[in-house]
C-alpha positions as CSV (number, residue, x, y, z in Angstrom):
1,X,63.2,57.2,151.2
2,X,65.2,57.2,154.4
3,X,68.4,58.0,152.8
4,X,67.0,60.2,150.1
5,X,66.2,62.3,153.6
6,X,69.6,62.0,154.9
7,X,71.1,62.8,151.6
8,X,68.8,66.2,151.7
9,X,69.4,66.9,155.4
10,X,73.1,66.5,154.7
11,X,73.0,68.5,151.6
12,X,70.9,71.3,153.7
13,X,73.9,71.2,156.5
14,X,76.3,72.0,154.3
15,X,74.9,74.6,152.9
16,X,73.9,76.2,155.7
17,X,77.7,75.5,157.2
18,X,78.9,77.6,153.9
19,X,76.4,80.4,154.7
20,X,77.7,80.5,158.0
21,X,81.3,81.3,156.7
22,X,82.8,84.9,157.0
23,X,80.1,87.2,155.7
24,X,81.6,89.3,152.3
25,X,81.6,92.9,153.8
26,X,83.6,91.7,156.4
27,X,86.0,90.0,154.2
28,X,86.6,93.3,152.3
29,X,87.1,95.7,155.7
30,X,89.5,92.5,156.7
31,X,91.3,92.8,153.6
32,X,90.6,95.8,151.4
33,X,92.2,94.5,148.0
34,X,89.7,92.4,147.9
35,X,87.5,95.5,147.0
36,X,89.9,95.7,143.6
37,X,87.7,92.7,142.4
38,X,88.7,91.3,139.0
39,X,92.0,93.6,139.6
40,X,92.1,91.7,143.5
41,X,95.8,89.6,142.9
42,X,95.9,86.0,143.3
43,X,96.1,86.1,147.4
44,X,99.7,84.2,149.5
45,X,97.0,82.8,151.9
46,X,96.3,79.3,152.2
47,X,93.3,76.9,153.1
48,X,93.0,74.0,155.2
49,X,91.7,71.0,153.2
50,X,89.3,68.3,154.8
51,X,90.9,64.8,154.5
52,X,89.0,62.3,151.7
53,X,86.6,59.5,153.2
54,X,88.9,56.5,154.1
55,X,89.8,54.6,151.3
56,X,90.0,57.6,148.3
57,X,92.8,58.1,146.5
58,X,93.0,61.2,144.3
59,X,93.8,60.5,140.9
60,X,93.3,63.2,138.2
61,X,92.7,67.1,138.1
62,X,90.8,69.1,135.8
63,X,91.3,72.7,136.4
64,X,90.9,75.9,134.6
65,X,92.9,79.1,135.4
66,X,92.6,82.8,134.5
67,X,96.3,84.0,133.6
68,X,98.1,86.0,135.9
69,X,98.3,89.6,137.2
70,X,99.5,91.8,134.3
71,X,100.0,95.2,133.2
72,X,96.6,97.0,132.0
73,X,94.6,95.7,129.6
74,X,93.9,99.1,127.2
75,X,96.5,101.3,126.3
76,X,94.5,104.1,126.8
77,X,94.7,104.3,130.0
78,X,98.4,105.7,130.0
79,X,98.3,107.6,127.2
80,X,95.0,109.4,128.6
81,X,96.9,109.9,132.3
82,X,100.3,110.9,130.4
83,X,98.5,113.7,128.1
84,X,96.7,114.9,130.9
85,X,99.3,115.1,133.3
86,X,101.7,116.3,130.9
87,X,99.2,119.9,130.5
88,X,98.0,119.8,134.0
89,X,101.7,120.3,135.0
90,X,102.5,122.5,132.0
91,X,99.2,125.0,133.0
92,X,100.4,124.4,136.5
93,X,97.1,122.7,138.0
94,X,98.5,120.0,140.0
95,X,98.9,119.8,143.9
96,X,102.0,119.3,145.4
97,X,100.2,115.4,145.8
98,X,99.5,115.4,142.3
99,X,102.8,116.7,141.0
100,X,104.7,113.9,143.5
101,X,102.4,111.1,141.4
102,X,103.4,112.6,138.0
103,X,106.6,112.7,138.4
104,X,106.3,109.0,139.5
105,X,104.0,107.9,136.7
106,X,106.5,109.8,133.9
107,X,109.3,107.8,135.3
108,X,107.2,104.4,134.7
109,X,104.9,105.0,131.9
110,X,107.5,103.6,128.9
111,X,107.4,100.6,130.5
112,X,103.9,100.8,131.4
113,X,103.5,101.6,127.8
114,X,105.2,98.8,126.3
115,X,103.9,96.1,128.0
116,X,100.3,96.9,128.1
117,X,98.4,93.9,128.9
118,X,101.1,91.7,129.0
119,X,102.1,89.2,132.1
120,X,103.9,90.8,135.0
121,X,106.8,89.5,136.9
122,X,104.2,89.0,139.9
123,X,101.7,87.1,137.9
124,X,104.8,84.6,136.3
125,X,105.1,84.0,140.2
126,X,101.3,83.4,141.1
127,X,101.3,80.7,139.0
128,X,104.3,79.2,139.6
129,X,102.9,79.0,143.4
130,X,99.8,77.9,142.4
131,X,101.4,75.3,140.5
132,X,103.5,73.8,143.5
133,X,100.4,73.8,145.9
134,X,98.7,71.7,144.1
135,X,101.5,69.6,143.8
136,X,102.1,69.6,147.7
137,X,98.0,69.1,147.9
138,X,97.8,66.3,146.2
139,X,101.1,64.1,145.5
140,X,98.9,60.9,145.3
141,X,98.7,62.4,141.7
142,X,102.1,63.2,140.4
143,X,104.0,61.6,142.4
144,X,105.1,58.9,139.3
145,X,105.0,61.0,136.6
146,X,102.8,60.6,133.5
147,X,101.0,62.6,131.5
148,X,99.5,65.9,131.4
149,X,97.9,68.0,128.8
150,X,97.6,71.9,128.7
151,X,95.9,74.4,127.1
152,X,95.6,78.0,126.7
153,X,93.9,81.0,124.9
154,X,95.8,82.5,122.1
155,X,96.6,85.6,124.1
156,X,100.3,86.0,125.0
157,X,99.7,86.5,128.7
158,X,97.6,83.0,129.0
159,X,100.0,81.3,127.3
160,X,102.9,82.3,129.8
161,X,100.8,81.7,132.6
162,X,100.2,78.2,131.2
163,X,104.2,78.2,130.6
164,X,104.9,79.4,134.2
165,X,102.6,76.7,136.0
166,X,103.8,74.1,134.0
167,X,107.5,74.7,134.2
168,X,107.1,74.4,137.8
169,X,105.3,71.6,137.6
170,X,107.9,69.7,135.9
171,X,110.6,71.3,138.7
172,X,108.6,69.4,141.6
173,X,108.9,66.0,139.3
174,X,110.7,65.8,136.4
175,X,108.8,62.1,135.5
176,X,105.8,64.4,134.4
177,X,105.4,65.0,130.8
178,X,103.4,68.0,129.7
179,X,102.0,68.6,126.6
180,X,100.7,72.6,126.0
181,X,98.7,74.0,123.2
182,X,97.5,77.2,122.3
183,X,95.2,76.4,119.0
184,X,91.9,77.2,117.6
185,X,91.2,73.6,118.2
186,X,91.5,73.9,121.6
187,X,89.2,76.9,122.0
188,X,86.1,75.3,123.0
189,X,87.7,74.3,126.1
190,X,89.6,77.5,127.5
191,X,87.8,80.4,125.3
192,X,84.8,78.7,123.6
193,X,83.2,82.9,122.6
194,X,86.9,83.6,120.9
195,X,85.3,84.2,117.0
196,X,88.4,82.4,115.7
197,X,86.9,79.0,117.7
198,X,85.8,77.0,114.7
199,X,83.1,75.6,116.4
200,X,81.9,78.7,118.2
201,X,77.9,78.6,118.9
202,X,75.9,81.8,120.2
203,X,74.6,80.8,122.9
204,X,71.3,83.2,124.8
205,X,72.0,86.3,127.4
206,X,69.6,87.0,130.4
207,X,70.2,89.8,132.9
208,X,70.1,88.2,136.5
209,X,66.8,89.3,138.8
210,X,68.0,91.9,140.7
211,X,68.6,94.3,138.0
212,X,64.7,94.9,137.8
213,X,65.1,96.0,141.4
214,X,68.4,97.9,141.5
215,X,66.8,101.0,142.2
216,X,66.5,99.6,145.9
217,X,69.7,99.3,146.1
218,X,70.9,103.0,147.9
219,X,73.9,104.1,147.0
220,X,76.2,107.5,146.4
221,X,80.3,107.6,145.7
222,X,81.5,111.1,145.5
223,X,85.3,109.0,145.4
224,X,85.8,110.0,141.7
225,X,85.7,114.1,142.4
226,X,87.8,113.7,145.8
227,X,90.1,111.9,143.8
228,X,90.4,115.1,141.1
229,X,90.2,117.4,144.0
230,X,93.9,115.4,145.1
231,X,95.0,115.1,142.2
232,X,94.6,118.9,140.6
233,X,93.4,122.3,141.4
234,X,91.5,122.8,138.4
235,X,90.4,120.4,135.4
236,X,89.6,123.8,133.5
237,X,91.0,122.9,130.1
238,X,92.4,119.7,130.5
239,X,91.4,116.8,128.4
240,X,88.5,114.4,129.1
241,X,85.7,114.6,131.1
242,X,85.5,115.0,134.8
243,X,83.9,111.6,135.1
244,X,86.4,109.9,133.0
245,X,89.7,111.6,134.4
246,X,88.5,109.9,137.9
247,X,87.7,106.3,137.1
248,X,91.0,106.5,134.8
249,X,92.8,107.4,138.3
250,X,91.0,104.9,139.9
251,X,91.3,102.0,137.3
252,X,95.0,103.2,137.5
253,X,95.3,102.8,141.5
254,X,94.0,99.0,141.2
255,X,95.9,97.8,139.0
256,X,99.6,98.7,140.5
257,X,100.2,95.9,142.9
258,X,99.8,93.4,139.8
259,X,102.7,95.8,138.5
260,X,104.9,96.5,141.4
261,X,104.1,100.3,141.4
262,X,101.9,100.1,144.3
263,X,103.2,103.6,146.0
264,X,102.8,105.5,142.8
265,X,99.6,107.4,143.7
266,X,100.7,108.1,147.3
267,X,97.6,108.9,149.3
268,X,95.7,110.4,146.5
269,X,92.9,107.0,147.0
270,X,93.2,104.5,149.5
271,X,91.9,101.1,150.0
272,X,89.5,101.9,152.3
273,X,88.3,104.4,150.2
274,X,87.6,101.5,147.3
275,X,86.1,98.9,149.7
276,X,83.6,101.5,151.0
277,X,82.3,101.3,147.6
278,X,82.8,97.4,146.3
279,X,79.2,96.3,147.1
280,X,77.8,98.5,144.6
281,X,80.9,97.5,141.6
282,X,80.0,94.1,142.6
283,X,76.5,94.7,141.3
284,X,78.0,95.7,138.3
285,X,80.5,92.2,138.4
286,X,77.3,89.8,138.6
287,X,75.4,91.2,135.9
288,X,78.8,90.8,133.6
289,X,79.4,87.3,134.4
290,X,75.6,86.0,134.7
291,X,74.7,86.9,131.4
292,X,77.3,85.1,129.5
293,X,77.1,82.3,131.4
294,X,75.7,79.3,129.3
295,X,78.4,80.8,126.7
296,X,80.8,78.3,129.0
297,X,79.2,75.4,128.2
298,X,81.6,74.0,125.7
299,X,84.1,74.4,128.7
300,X,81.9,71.9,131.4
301,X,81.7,69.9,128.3
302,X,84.7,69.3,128.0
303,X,85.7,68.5,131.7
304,X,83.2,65.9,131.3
305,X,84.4,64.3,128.6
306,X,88.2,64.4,129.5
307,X,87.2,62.9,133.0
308,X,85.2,60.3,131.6
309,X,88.0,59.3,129.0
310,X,90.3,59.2,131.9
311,X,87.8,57.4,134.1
312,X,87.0,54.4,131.8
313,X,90.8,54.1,131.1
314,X,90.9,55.4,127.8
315,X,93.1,58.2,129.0
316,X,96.1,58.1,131.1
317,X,96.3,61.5,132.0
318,X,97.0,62.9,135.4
319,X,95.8,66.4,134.7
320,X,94.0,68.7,132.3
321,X,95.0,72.5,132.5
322,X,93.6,75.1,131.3
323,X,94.3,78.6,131.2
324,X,92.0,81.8,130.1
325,X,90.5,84.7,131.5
326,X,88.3,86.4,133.8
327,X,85.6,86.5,130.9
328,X,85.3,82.8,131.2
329,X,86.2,82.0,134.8
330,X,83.4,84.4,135.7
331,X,80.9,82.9,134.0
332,X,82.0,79.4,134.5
333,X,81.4,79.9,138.2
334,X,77.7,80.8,137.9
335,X,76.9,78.2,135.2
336,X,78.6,75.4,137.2
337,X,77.3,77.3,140.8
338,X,80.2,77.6,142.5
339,X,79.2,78.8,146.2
340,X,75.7,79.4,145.1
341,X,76.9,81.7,142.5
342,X,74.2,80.7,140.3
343,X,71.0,81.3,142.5
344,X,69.9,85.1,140.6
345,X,68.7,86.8,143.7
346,X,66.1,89.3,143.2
347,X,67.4,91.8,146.4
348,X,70.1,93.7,145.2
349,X,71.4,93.2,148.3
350,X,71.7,89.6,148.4
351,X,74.1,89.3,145.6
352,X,77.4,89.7,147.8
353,X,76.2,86.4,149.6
354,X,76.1,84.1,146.1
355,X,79.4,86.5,144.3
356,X,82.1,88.3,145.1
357,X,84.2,89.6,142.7
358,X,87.2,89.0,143.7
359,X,86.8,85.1,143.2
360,X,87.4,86.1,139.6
361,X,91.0,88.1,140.4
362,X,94.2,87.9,139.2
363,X,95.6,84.2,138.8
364,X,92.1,83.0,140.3
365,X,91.4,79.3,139.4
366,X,88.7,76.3,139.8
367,X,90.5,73.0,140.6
368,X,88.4,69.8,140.1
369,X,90.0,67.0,142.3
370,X,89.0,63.6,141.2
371,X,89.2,60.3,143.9
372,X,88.6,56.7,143.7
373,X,87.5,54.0,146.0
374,X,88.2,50.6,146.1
375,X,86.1,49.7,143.1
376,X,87.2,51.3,140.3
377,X,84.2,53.6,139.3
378,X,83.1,54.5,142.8
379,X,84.2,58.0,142.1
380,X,84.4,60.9,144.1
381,X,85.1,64.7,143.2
382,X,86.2,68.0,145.0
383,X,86.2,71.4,143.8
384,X,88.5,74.2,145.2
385,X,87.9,77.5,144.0
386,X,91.2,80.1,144.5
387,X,92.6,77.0,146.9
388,X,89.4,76.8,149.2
389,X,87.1,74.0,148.9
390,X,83.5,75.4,147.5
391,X,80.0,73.9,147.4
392,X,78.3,72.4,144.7
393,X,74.4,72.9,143.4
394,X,74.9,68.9,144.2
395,X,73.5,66.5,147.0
396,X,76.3,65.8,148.9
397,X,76.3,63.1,152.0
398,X,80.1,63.7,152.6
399,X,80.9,67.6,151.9
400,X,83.2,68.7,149.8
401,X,82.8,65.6,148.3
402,X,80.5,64.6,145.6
403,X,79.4,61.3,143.9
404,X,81.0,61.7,140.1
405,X,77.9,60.3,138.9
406,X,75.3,62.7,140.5
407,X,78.4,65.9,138.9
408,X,78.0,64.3,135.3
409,X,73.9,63.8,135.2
410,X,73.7,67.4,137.1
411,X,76.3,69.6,134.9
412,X,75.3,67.4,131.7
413,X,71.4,68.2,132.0
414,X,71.9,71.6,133.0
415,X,74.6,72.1,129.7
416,X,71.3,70.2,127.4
417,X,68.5,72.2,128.6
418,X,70.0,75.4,126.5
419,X,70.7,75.1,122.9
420,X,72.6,77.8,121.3
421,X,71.1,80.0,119.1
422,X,70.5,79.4,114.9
């Protein structure tokens, strides 16, 4: 009874010591990208790591990664922006502001054009950095060589994100031998919702608890008509919709650093201007990646079971990888709880405390750190989520460490109390 206390008093102390961290608003004004959230690109900083109980040794890594930062996702985007600058400038409704942006967006768009949705040079990189760091985190690992096995989504930009990292990997020891697969077979364990996953299952959706009280939540963004007002003199008789021509502009703004193209708009929006809004678009975030979220099951699955085969000896692996997308990462996080992502506050306001959106950026990535004792079960595991250690929905008398034996009952109960759907 007395250590069941300690474990819970413990367990309370940590959490409280992660509520005690920077707040999220004051992350953003700190850093403004941030506010870009899934668009936010994998960030050059770096976190201090707390040092395993004596005795640990890490031993194996099961991580999953979203690919890199890319160009945009829908071609629409440009060709909208390109027909509508093109008559804007023709029927001479631009600003001088506007007319210095076209110019710059006309000299990039065939590129932009031709490698829509496809990995940029800067995302190639992320991964390559991310790759090393966990190499110089944790040599204990790699440091003989041996066996890893990789796996990605069947979409080009995941697959060169899974090439990048592991490329790398290889250049920090040549003695490790990586295996990488991009197959329907693999699906359940990077992209289990892809329809060409033969063993796909439908699994329910519920809308988290604050979106029956969103109507407390007070907010007004007049960013999209300043933006126009920058942009043009008049939108009489262009194409689209007023609404639309400003969160194209805006979606367009957020998603140049990932590109290399970050001066193209000028000072038509600023980062101040988008973090002044991100509470509200994280609203928005939550509700996208909570109601997906038992679709990841397959995906905690199959850490389990690759840990466990590497656990009881049956595999000699040193890592799993795995690399997908924001559509997954997202919802992994609030199935799994990553930073209390999965506790469904009912105040709108409350949400920024358990998600930011951000955590799901470019190049973002959950890193499982397993560590053994002196008897070969006693078994202890880490997570790091973007590089920084995160809390689990997990007792914990040693934070950020947890029993491997307390993760595999937890995750495994949580993945059998939903069945998918007949």
């Amino acid at each position: 009874m007395k250590k069941a206390l300690n474990i819970l008093i413990l367990w309370a102390l940590a959490t409280a010591a992660w509520a005690q961290q920077t707040p999220a608003l004051e992350q953003v004004k700190a850093d403004p990208r941030k506010a870009y959230g899934t668009d936010y690109p994998y960030p050059e900083t770096t976190c201090q790591l707390t040092k395993a109980p004596k005795g640990y040794k890490p031993f194996y890594i099961s991580h999953y990664g979203r690919h890199g930062s890319r160009y945009y996702w829908n071609a629409m985007l440009y060709r909208d922006l390109d027909s509508l600058l093109t008559k804007a400038h023709a029927n001479r409704q631009l600003t001088a502001e506007g007319e210095a942006f076209r110019t710059k967006f006309m000299a990039a768009k065939d590129l932009m054009s031709a490698s829509v949705s496809e990995l940029s040079d800067l995302g190639w990189e992320q991964h390559q950095r991310i790759a090393r760091t966990m190499y110089n985190n944790f040599p204990e690992v790699f440091k003989r060589g041996g066996d890893v096995f990789a796996i990605s989504s069947l979409t080009g930009r995941c697959v060169l994100s899974m090439a990048s990292f592991c490329g790398e990997l290889t250049q920090c020891n040549p003695k490790i031998e990586i295996r990488q697969q991009s197959s329907r077979t693999t699906l359940d364990g990077v992209k289990p919702d892809d329809r060409q996953n033969p063993h796909y299952k439908k699994y329910p959706k519920s809308r988290p608890r604050f979106e029956d009280n969103r109507q407390q939540f007070k907010y007004s963004d007049g960013l999209r008509q300043k933006v126009i007002q920058r942009v043009f003199t008049s939108t009489e008789g262009l194409p689209g919709n007023v609404g639309a021509i400003g969160s194209n502009l805006i979606n367009l703004y957020t998603s140049l650093p990932s590109i290399g193209q970050e001066g193209m708009m000028g000072n038509i929006i600023s980062d101040g201007e988008i973090a002044a809004r991100w509470e509200n678009e994280n609203l928005g975030s939550y509700t996208w990646v909570f109601e997906p979220r038992y679709d990841m099951i397959p995906v905690v699955r199959d850490i389990i079971a690759k840990a466990d085969a590497v656990i009881s000896g049956n595999s000699r692996r040193l890592a799993d990888l795995r690399f997908g997308h924001d559509t997954v990462l997202g919802p992994l996080t609030v199935l799994m709880g990553l930073n209390g992502a999965d506790r469904d506050p009912a105040d709108p306001y409350e949400v920024k405390n358990c998600y930011q959106n951000w955590q799901t950026g470019k190049a973002s990535n959950m890193q499982l750190i397993f560590y053994r004792g002196k008897q070969p079960q006693d078994i202890l595991v880490k997570c790091l989520l973007n590089g920084c250690e995160a809390t689990l929905p997990l007792p914990a008398d040693n934070y950020p460490y947890y029993k491997w034996t307390d993760f595999k009952q937890f995750y495994t109960e949580r993945c059998n109390s939903v069945a998918p759907e007949k």
